[in-house]
DOLO-184126 format. One record per residue (C-alpha): residue in three letters; x, y, z. Coordinates in nm, 2 decimals, m for minus. Each point is the difference from the previous one (the first is absolute). Example, Ala and Ser with C-alpha at 12.3 -4.5 7.8 and 13.67 -1.06 7.14 Angstrom:
<atoms>
(atom "ALA" (1.23 m0.45 0.78))
(atom "SER" (0.14 0.34 m0.07))
</atoms>
This chain:
<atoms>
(atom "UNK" (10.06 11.30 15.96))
(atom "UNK" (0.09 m0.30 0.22))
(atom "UNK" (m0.02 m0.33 m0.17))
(atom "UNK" (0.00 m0.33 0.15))
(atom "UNK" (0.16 m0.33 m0.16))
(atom "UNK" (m0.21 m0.34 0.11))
(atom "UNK" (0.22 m0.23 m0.14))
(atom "UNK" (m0.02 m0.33 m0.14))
(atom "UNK" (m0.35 m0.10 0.15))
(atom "UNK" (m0.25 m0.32 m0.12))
(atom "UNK" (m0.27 0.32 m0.08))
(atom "UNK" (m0.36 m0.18 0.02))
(atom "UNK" (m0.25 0.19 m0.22))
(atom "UNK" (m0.26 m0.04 m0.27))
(atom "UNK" (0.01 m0.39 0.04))
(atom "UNK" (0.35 m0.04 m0.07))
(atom "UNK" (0.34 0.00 0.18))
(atom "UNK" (0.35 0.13 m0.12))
(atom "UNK" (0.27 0.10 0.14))
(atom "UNK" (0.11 0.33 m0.02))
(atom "UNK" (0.07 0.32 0.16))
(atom "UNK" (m0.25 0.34 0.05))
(atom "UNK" (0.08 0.37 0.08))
(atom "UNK" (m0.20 0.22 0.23))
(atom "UNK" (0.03 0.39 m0.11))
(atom "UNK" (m0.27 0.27 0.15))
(atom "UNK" (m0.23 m0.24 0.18))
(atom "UNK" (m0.06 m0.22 m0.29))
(atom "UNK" (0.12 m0.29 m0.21))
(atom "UNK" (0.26 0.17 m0.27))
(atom "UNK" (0.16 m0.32 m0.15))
(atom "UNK" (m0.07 m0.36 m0.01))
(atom "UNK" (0.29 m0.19 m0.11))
(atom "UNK" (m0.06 m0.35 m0.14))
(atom "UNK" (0.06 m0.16 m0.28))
(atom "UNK" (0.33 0.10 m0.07))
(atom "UNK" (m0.10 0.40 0.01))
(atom "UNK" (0.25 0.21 0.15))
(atom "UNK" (0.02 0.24 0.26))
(atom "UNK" (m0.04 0.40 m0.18))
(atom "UNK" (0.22 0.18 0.28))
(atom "UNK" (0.15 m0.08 0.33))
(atom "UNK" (m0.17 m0.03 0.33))
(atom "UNK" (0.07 0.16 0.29))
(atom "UNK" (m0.05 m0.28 0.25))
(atom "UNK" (0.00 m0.39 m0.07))
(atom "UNK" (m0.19 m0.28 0.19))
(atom "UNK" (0.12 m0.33 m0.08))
(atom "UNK" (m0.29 m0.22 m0.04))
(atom "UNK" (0.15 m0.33 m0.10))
(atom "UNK" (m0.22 m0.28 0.04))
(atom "UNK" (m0.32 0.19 0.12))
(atom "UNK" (m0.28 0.09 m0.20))
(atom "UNK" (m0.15 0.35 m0.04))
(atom "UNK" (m0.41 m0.02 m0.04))
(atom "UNK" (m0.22 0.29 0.03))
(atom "UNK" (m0.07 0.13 0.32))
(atom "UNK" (m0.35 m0.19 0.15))
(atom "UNK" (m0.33 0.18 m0.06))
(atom "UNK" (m0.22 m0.10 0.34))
(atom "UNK" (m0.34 0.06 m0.12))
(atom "UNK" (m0.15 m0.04 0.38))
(atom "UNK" (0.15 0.13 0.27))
(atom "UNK" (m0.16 0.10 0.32))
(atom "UNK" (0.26 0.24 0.19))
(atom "UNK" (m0.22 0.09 0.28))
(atom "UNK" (0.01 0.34 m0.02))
(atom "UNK" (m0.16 0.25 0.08))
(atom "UNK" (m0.18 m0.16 0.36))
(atom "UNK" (0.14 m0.33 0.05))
(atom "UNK" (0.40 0.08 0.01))
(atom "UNK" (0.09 m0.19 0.32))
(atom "UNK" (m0.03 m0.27 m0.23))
(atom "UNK" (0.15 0.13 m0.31))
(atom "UNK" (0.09 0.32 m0.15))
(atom "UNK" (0.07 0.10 m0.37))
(atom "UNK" (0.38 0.10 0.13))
(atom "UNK" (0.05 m0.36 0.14))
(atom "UNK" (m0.19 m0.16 m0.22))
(atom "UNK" (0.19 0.14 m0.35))
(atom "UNK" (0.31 m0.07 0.19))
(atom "UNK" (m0.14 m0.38 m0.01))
(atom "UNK" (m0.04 0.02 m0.35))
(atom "UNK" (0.31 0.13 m0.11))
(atom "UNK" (0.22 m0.25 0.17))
(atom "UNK" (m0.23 m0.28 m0.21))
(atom "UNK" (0.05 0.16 m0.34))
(atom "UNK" (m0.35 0.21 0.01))
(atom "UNK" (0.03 0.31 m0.19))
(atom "UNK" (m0.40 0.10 m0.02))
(atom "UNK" (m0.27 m0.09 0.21))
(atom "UNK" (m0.36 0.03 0.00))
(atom "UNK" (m0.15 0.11 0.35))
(atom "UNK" (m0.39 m0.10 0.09))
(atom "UNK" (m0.26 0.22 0.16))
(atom "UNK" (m0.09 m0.19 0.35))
(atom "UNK" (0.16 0.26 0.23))
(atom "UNK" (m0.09 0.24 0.22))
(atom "UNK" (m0.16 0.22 m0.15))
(atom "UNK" (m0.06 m0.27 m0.27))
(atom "UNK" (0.07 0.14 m0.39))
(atom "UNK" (m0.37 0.08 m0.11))
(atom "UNK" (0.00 0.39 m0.01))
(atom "UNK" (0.19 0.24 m0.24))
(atom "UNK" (0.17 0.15 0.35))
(atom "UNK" (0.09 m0.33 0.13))
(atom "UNK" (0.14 m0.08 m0.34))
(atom "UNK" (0.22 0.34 m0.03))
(atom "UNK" (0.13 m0.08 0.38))
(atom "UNK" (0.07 m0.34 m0.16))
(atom "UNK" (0.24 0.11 m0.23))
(atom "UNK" (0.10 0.26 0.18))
(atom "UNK" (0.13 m0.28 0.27))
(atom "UNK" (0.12 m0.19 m0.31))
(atom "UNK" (0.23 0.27 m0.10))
(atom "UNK" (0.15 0.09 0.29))
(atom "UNK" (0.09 m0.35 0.16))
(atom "UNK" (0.03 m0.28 m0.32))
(atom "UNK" (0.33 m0.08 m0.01))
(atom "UNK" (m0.12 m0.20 m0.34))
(atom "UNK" (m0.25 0.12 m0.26))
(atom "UNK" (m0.37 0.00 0.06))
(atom "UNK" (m0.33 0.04 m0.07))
(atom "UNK" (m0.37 m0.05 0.21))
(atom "UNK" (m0.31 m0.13 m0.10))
(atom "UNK" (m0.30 0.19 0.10))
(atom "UNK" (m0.27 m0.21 0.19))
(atom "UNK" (m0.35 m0.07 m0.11))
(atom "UNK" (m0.29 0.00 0.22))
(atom "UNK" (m0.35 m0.03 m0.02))
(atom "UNK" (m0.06 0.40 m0.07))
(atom "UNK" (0.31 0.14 m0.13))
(atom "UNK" (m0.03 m0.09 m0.36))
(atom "UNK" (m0.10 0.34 m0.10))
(atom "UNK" (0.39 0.13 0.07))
(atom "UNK" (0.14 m0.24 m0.26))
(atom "UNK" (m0.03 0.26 m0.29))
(atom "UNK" (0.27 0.23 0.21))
(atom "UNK" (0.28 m0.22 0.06))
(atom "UNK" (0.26 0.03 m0.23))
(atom "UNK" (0.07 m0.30 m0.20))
(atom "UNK" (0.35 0.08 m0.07))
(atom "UNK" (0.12 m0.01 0.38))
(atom "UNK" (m0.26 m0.24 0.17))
(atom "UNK" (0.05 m0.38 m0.07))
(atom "UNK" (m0.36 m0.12 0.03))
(atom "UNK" (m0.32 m0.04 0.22))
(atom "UNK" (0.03 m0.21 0.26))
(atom "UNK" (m0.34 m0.27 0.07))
(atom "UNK" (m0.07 m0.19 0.29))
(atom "UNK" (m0.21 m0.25 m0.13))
(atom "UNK" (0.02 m0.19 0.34))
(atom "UNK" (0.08 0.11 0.39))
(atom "UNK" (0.34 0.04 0.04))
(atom "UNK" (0.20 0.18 0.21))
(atom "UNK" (m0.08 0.39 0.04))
(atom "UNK" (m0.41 m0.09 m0.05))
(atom "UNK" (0.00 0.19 m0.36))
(atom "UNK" (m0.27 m0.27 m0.11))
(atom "UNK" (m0.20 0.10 m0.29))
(atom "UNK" (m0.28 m0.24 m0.01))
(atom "UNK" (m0.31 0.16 m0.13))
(atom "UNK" (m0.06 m0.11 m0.41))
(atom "UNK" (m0.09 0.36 m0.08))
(atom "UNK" (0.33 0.15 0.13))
(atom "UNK" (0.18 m0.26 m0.20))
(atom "UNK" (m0.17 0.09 m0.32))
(atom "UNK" (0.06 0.34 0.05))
(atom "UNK" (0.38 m0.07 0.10))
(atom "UNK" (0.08 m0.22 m0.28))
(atom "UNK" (m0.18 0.23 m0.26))
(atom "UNK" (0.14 0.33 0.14))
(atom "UNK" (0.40 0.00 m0.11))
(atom "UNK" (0.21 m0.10 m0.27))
(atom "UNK" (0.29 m0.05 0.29))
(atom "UNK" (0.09 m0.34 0.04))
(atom "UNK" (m0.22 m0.19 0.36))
(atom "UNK" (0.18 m0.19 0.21))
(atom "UNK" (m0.21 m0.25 0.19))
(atom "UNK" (m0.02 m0.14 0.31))
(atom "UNK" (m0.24 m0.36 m0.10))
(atom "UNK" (m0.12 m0.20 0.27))
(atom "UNK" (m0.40 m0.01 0.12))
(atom "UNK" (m0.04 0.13 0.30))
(atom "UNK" (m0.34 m0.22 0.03))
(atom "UNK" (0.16 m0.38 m0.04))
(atom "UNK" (0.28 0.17 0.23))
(atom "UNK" (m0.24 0.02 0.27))
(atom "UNK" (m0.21 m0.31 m0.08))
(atom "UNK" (0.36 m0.16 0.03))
(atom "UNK" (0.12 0.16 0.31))
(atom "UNK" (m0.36 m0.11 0.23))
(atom "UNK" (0.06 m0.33 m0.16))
(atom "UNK" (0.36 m0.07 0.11))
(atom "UNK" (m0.13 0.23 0.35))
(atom "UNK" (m0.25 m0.26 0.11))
(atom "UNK" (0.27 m0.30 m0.06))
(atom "UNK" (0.23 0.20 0.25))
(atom "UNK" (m0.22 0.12 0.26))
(atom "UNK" (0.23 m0.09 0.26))
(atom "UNK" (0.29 0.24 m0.10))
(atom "UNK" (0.05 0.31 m0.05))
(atom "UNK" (0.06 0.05 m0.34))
(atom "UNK" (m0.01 m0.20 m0.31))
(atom "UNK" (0.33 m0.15 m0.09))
(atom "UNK" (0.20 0.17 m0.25))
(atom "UNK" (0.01 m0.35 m0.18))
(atom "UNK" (m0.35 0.04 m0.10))
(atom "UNK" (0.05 0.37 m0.19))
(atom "UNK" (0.02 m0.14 m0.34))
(atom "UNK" (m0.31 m0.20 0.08))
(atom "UNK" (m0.18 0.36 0.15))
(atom "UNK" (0.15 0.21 m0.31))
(atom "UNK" (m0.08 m0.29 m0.22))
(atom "UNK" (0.07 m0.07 m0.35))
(atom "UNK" (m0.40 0.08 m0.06))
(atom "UNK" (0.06 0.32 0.14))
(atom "UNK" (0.26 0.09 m0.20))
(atom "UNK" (m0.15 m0.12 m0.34))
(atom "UNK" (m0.35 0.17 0.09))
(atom "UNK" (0.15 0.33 0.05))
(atom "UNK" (0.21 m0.01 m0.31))
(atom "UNK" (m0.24 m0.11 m0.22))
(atom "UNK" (m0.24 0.25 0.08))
(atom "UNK" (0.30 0.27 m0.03))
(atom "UNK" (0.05 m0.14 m0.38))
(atom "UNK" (m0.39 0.02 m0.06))
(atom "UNK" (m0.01 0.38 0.11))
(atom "UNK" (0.35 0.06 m0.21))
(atom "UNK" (m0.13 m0.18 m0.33))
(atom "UNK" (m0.34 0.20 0.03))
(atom "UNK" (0.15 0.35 0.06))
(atom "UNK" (0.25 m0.11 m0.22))
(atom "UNK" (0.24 0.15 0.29))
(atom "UNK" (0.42 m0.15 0.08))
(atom "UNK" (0.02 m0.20 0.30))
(atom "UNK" (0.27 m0.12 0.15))
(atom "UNK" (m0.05 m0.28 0.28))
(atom "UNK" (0.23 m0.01 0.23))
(atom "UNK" (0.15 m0.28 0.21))
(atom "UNK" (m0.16 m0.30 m0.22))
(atom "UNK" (0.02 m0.28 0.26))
(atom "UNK" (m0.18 m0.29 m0.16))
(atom "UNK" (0.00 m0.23 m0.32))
(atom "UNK" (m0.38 0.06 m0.05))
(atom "UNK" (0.06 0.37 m0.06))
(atom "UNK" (0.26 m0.10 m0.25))
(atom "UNK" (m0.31 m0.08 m0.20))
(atom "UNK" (m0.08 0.34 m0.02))
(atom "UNK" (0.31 0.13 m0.19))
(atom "UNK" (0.12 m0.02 m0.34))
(atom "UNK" (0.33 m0.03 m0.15))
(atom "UNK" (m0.03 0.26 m0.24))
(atom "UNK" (0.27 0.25 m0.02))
(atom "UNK" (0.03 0.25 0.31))
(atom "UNK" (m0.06 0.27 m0.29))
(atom "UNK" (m0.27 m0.14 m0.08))
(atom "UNK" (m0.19 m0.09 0.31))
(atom "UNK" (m0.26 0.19 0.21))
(atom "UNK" (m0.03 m0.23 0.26))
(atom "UNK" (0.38 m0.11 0.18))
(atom "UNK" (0.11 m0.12 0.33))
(atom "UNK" (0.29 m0.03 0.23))
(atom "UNK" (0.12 m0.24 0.29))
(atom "UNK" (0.19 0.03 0.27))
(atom "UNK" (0.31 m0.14 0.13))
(atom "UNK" (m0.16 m0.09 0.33))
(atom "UNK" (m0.27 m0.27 m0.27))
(atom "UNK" (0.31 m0.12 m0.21))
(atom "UNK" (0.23 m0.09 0.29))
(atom "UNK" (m0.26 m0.11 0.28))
(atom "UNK" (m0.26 m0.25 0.01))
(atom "UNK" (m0.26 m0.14 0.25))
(atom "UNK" (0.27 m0.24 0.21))
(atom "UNK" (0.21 0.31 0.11))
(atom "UNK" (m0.24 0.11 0.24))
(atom "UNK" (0.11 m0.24 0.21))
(atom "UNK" (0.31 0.11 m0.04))
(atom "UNK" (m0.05 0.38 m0.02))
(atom "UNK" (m0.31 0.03 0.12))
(atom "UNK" (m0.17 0.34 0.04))
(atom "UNK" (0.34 0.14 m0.17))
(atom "UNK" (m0.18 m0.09 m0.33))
(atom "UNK" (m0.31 0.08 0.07))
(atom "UNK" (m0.14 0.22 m0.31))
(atom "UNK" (m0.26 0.15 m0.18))
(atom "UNK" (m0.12 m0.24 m0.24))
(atom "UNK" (0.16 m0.29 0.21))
(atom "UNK" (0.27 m0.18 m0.08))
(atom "UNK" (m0.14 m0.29 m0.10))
(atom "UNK" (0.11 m0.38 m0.17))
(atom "UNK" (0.31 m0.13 m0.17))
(atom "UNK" (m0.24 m0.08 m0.30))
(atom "UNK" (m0.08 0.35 m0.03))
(atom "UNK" (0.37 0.12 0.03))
(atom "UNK" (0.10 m0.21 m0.25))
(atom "UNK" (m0.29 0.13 m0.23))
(atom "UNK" (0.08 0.34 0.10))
(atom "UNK" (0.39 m0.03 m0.11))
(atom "UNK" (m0.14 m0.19 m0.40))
(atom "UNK" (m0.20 0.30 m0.04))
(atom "UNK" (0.29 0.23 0.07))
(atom "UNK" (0.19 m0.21 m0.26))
(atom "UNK" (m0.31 m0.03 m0.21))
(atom "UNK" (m0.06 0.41 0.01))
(atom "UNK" (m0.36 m0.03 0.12))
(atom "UNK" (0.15 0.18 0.29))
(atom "UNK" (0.18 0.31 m0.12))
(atom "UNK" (0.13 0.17 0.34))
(atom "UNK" (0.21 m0.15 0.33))
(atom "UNK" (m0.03 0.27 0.32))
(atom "UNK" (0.05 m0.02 0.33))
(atom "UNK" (m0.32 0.10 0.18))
(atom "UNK" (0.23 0.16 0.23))
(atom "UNK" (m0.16 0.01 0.34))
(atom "UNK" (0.14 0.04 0.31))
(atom "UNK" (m0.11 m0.05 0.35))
(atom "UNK" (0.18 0.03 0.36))
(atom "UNK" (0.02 m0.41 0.09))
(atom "UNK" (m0.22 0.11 0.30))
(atom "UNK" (m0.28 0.07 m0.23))
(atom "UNK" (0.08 m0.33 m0.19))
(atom "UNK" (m0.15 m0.22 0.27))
(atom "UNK" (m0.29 m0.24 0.03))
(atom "UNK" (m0.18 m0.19 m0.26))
(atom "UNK" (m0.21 0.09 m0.29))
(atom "UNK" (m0.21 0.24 0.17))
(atom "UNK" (0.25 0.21 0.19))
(atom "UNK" (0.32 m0.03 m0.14))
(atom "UNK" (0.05 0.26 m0.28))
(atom "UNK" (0.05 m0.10 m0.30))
(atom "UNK" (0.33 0.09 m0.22))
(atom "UNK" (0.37 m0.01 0.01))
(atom "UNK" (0.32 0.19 m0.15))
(atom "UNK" (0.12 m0.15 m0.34))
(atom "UNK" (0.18 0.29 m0.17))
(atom "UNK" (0.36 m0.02 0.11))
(atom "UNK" (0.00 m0.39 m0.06))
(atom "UNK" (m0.24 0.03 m0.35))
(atom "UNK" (0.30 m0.03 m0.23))
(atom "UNK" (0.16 m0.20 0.15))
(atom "UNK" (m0.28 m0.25 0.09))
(atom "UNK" (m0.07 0.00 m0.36))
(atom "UNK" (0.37 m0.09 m0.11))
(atom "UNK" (m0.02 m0.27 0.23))
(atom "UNK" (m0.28 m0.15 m0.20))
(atom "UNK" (0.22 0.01 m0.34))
(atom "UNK" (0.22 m0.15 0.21))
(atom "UNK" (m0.24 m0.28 0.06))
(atom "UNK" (m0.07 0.00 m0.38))
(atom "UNK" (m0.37 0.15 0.03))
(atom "UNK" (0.06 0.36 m0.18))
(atom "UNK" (0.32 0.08 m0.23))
(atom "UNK" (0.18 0.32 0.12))
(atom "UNK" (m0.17 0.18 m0.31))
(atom "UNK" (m0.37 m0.08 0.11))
(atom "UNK" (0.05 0.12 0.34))
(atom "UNK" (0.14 0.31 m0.14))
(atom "UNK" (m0.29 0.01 m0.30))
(atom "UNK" (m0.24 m0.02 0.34))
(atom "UNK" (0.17 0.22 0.25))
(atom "UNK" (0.14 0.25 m0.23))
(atom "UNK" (m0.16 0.03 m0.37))
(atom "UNK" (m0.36 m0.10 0.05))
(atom "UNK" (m0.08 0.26 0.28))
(atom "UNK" (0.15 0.32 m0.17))
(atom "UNK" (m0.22 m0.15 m0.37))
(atom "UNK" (m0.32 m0.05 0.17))
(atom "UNK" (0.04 0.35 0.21))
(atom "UNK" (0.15 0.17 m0.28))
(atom "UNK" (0.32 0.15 0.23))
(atom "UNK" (0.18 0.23 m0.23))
(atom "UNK" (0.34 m0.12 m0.05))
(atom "UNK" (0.06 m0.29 0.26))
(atom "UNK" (0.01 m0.38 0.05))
(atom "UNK" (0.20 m0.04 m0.25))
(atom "UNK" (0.38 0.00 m0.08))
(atom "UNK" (0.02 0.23 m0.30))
(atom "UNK" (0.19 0.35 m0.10))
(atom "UNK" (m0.18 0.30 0.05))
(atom "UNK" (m0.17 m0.18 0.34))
(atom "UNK" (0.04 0.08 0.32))
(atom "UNK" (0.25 m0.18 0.21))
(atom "UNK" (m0.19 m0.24 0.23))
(atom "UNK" (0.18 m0.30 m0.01))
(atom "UNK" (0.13 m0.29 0.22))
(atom "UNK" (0.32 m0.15 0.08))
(atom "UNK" (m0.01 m0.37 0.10))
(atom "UNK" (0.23 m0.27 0.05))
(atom "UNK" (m0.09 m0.34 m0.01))
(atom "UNK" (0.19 m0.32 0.17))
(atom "UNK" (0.02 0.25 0.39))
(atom "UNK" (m0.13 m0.15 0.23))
(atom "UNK" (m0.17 0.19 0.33))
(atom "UNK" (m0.25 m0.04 0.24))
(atom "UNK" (m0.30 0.20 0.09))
(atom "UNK" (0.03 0.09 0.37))
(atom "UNK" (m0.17 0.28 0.20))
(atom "UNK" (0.30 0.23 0.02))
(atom "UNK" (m0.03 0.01 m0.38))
(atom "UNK" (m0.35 0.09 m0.06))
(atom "UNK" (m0.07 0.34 m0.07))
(atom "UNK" (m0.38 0.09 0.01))
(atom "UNK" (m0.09 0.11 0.35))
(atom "UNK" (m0.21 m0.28 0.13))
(atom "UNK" (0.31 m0.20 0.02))
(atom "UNK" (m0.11 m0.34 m0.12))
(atom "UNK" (m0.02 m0.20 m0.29))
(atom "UNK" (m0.20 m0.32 m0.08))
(atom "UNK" (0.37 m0.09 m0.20))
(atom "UNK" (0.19 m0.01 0.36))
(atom "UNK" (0.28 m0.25 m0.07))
(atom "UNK" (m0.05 m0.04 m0.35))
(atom "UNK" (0.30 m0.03 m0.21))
(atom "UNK" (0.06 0.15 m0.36))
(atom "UNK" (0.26 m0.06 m0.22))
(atom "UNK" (m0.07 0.37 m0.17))
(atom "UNK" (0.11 0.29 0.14))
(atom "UNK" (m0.13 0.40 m0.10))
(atom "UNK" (0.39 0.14 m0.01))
(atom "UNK" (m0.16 0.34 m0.12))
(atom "UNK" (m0.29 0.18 m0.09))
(atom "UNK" (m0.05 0.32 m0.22))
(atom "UNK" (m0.24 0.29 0.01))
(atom "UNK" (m0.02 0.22 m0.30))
(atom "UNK" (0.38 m0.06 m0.04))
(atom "UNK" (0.08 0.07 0.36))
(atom "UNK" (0.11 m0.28 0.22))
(atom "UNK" (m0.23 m0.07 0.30))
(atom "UNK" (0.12 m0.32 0.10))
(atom "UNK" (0.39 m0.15 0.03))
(atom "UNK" (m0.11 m0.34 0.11))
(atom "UNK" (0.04 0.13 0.37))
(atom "UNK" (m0.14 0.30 0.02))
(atom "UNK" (m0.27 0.21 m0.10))
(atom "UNK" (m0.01 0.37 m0.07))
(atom "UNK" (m0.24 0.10 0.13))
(atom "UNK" (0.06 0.40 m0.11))
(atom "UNK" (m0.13 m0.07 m0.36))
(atom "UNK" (m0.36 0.03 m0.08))
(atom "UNK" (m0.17 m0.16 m0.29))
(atom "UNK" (m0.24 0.19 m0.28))
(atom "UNK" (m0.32 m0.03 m0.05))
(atom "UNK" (m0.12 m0.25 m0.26))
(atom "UNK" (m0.14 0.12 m0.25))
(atom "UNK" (m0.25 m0.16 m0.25))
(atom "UNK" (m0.06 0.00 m0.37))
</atoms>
């Protein structure tokens, strides 16, 4: 059997960093070689890792790859081949396509998709609506990641918004639910507000979208989420935390022992409310990107672990379909091939150690999923794992993004970091230059 040497790595895992050396035999981690231990047989091919660090490979809890439906925006093919050039290794895709995730077939076509184009691991969450509760009992916990919950419109109109289809949501599966918070009510009380100030243009401008998708919005959706989740005594996970009020609804318990977690995304912990002048509809989002007093709070909790999860909230759109204001622009952007290394850019501003971005990225999503043997660099585990080299300066320019929209809100951003290679169950999908895009992924699958 073929093994393969990494040699003489910084290896970043379980909050601590040591250099060392790791051997890849059969798709999985045979040997990890710190501390002094020694390698138990030679290796058939070396890679000389001096002076870059080996982490797990990044668990992307939300992903939307567009497919099936919307592909000329984004495909799972182009958009896998994204996240293997930024050190992505699993990803989580949601159910706003065309036909959206909400019936057993559209969720077998789903994964069926999934298998034959993911160049990186996967999974899909299955959508809720306001009628479909009843097909919870037959998905199969141990291959679908969770229940997806719009708790506010977003894009792909899957708004749930009647109190009795909530109850019966939250207190029909054990599966984890992912939501969606904003009200859809202050939304609209926000959006005639801000209409009437700018009756002389055509749209609203996009400086005003934290104002319409306002921190009230946010909090009142989220704390009704943790009211249903505490009464049916049900797991939710609320995605994309954007303000410091919500923060109030979190605990810093252990992720073992919580109930109720979070995540953030990159787009909240690296953006704030004077880049839209900047940027403008580029980073325009769903919930808005919103003040620098907010980012900040957003980056203690991450430190703090009242957040427990960073993602992407990958979600591409043709620039075409990006312009306008806050009423016609659409709202998202592709983060996953610049994730890691927007995040490493941080510890280089002193924000996050290297081990918290890797305890957030990589550890916290495959405990609080329960992914059998990943997101973590131990023997016996699979081999998703990331090679990256610190002190390399590049550029992000067009010719170098990868998801098919062909844009980035990072356009001529500089990194010091750079992904020199990523690994797939042991195989190399990614040489720093090119992606194979041959490989395919396995499923996740969940304790």
């Amino acid at each position: 059997m073929k093994r393969t040497l990494i040699h003489n790595a910084f290896i970043v895992n379980e909050g601590q960093c040591k250099q060392g050396s790791l051997v890849i035999e059969n798709g999985r981690i045979a040997e990890v070689l710190t501390d002094g231990k020694p390698l138990s047989a030679p290796c058939d091919t070396t890679v000389d890792a001096t002076g870059c660090y080996l982490l797990p490979g990044i668990i992307d809890d939300h992903v939307h790859f567009r497919d099936p439906g919307l592909t000329h925006k984004a495909d799972i093919l182009t958009e896998s081949r994204a996240a293997a050039a930024g050190g992505v290794t699993s990803i989580m895709d949601m159910p706003n396509t065309n036909p959206q995730t909400t019936t057993l077939q559209a969720l077998a076509e789903k994964q069926e998709l999934l298998a034959e184009k993911c160049i990186v691991n996967h999974a899909c969450y299955f959508g809720a609506t306001n009628d479909n509760y009843t097909d919870f009992a037959s998905l199969d916990p141990h291959r679908v990641c969770g229940v997806k919950l719009f708790m506010g419109s977003s894009t792909g109109n899957m708004l749930v918004d009647r109190v009795e289809s909530l109850q019966r949501i939250f207190g029909g599966t054990d599966l984890l639910i992912a939501t969606h918070c904003e009200d859809t009510s202050i939304i609209q009380q926000n959006a005639e507000k801000y209409g009437k100030r700018f009756t002389k243009r055509a749209d609203i401008p996009v400086m005003k979208h934290s104002a319409i998708r306002s921190v009230g919005a946010c909090y009142a959706s989220s704390h009704l989420a943790t009211e249903l989740a505490k009464e049916a005594g049900a797991r939710l996970h609320i995605l994309h935390i954007s303000t410091d009020r919500e923060l109030t609804l979190l605990s810093q318990l252990p992720l073992s022992e919580k109930k109720i977690t979070a995540e953030v995304c990159i787009a909240h912990l690296i953006f704030c409310q004077p880049d839209y002048r900047r940027l403008g509809t580029r980073i325009k989002c769903n919930p808005a990107v919103k003040k620098v007093t907010h980012m900040h709070a957003l980056q203690n909790a991450v430190n703090n672990d009242l957040i427990d999860v960073i993602a992407t909230d990958h979600a591409p759109h043709l620039l075409a379909e990006k312009e306008g204001g806050c009423l016609t622009a659409m709202s998202g952007m592709p983060m996953i091939q610049f994730s890691l290394v927007s995040m490493l850019d941080l510890v280089d501003q002193g924000v996050f150690t290297i081990e918290k971005v890797v305890q957030k990225m990589c550890h916290a999503p495959a405990d609080l999923f329960a992914i059998n043997n990943r997101g973590y660099i131990r023997e016996g585990y699979h081999a998703d794992l990331v090679l990256v080299r610190p002190q390399s300066p590049w550029t992000v320019t067009t010719d170098c993004i990868l998801s098919k929209c062909g844009w980035s809100p990072l356009e001529g951003k500089s990194f010091n970091w750079k992904v020199e290679k990523t690994y797939v169950n042991g195989r190399e999908v990614y040489d720093g230059s090119q992606v194979d895009e041959a490989y395919r992924g396995d499923a996740l699958r969940f304790r």
